[in-house]
C-alpha positions in Angstrom: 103.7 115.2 49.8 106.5 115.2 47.1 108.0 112.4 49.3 105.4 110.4 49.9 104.7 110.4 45.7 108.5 109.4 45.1 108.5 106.8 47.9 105.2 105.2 46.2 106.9 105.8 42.4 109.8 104.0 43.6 108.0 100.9 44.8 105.6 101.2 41.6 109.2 100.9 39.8 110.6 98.0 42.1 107.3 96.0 42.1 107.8 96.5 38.1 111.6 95.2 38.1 110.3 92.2 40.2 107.5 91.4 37.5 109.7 91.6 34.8 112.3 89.2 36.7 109.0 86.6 37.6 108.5 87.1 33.8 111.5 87.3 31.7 113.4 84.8 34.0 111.3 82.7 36.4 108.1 81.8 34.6 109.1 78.5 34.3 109.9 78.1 37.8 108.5 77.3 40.8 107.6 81.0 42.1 106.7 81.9 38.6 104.1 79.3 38.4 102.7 80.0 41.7 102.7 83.5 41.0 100.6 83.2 37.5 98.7 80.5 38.6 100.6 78.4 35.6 101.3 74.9 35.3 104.8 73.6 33.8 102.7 72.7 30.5 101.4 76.4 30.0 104.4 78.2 31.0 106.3 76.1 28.3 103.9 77.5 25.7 103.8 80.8 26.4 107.4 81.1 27.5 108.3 83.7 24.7 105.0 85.8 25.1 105.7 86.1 28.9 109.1 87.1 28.5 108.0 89.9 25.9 105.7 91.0 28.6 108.2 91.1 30.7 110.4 93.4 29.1 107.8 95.9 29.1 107.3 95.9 32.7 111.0 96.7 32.5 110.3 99.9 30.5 107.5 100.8 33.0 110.0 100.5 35.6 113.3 102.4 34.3 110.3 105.0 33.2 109.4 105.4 36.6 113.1 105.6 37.8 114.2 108.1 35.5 111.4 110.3 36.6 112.4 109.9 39.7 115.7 112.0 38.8 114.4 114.9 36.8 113.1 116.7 39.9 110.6 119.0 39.1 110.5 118.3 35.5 109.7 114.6 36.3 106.2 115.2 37.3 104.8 114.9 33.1 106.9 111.6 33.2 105.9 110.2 36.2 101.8 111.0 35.7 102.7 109.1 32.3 104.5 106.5 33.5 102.0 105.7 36.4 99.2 106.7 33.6 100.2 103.2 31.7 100.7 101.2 34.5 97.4 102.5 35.9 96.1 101.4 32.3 97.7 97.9 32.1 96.4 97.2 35.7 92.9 97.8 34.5 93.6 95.9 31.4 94.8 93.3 33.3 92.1 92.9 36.0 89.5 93.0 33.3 90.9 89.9 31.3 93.5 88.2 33.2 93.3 88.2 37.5 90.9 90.3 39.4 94.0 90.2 41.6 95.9 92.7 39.0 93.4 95.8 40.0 95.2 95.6 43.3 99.0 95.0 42.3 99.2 97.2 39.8 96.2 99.2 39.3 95.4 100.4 42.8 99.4 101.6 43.7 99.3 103.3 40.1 95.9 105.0 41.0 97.5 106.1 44.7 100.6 107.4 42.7 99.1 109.6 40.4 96.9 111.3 43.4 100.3 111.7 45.3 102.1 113.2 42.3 99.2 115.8 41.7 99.1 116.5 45.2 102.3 117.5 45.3 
């Protein structure tokens, strides 16, 4: 089960990276707008914001990575870690995209079980 929890934590921590790429780097651009649903005129004006947002997906991510090498020790980081991305997803599917629950919410959820399973 300890596998399966890492495996999960790891993707939680790559889906993370690839947010925070989509919104540090690429929100003006073609898969950034697609992905938020944006047009070139909103992504303009909230350019800064989503780049802010993005570096804390960052955090989330080198969070969940560094728990990932503190062996048995990690297990308070990584129910943390997952807690606030667990938090943000529900955040996030309550005022932003339904769609959120499932990207981020859902996985984080999945995680936590794992971890305390294992």
């Amino acid at each position: 089960m300890a596998i399966a929890a890492n495996i999960v934590v790891g993707l939680i921590g790559l889906l993370h990276v690839y947010i925070m790429v989509l919104e540090m780097f690429l929100w003006e651009k073609p898969i950034g707008l697609r992905a938020f649903n944006q047009t070139k005129e909103s992504a303009a004006a909230s350019k800064v914001l989503a780049a802010n947002q993005g570096l804390y997906n960052g955090f989330l991510a080198a969070g969940l990575f560094w728990s990932l090498f503190l062996d048995a020790a990690g297990t308070g980081v990584k129910l943390f870690f997952l807690g606030c991305v667990l938090i943000a997803g529900l955040y996030g599917g309550a005022t932003a995209s339904r769609r959120i629950l499932y990207i981020q919410a859902l996985p984080a959820a999945i995680g936590i079980i794992l971890v305390l399973l294992s």
